[in-house]
C-alpha positions, 0 to 999 in steps of 0.5 A: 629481780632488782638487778634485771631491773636495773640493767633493763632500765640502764639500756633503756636509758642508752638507747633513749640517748643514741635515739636522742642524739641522732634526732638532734644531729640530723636536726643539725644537718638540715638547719645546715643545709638549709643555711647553706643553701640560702646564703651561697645559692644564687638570689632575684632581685625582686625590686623594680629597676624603674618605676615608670608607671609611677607604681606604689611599692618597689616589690614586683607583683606578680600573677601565677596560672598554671596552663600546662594543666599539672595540678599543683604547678601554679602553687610551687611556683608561687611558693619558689617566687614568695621566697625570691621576695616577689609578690605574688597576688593571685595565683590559679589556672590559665584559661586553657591548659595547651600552653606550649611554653612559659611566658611572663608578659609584662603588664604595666609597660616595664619590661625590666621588672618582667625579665627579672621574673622571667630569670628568676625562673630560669628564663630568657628574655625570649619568654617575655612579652607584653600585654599592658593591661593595668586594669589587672593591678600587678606588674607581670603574669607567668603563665606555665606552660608544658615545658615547666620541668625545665624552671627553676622551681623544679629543678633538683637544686631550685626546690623551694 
């Protein structure tokens, strides 16, 4: 009985260890991959090019809303600019859900700081409009549209 015992409890302790090493080594592989990922992976400059309005802070602020009407759209957008290093202060839906095509209006007369919105998102500047209302307190709206699957957000390789 003290042999089986013994036996029982020595494989117990192998398979303990190979679970073990797996959980570290695939531990190992996403820590890699997420450096990878972050170090060679194309990077926004989430700064301003000027700042004509004479605006407090160099960071650009952004507005998200979701006009395509797909739940959860406006968050990972959030979340994708967040780790580009924009500020995005508010976020939620559009007025309307039949947006056709996503646009960053510039709110505060920089039309620079909306293009770099707009690339970091995949965007030309075919997509940038203007709407100065500095009532609003940020430096460009994005507003999803129904042609969203084509951002970078929700590209295969621009998961956030």
């Amino acid at each position: 009985m003290f042999c089986f015992m013994m036996a029982l409890s020595q494989r117990i302790g192998r398979w303990l260890t190979t679970v073990a090493l797996l959980i570290v080594g695939a531990a190992v592989l996403v820590l890699a991959y997420a450096f990878v990922s972050s170090s060679f992976g194309p990077t926004a400059d989430p700064s301003r090019a000027e700042n004509p309005a004479e605006l407090v802070g160099e960071t650009i602020q952004v507005e998200v809303r979701n006009g395509s009407g797909v739940t959860g759209l406006a968050a990972q957008t959030t979340h994708f600019l967040r780790r580009r290093g924009f500020d995005v202060v508010e976020v939620g839906d559009h007025s309307s859900y039949d947006q056709q095509r996503t646009v960053v209006i510039d709110r505060v007369g920089d039309p620079a700081s909306a293009e770099r919105v707009a690339a970091a998102l995949g965007l030309s500047s075919e997509h940038v409009e203007q709407d100065i209302r500095p009532e609003f307190y940020l430096d460009a709206s994005v507003i999803i549209g129904l042609d969203y699957e084509g951002l970078a957000p929700f590209q295969q390789n621009g998961a956030p």
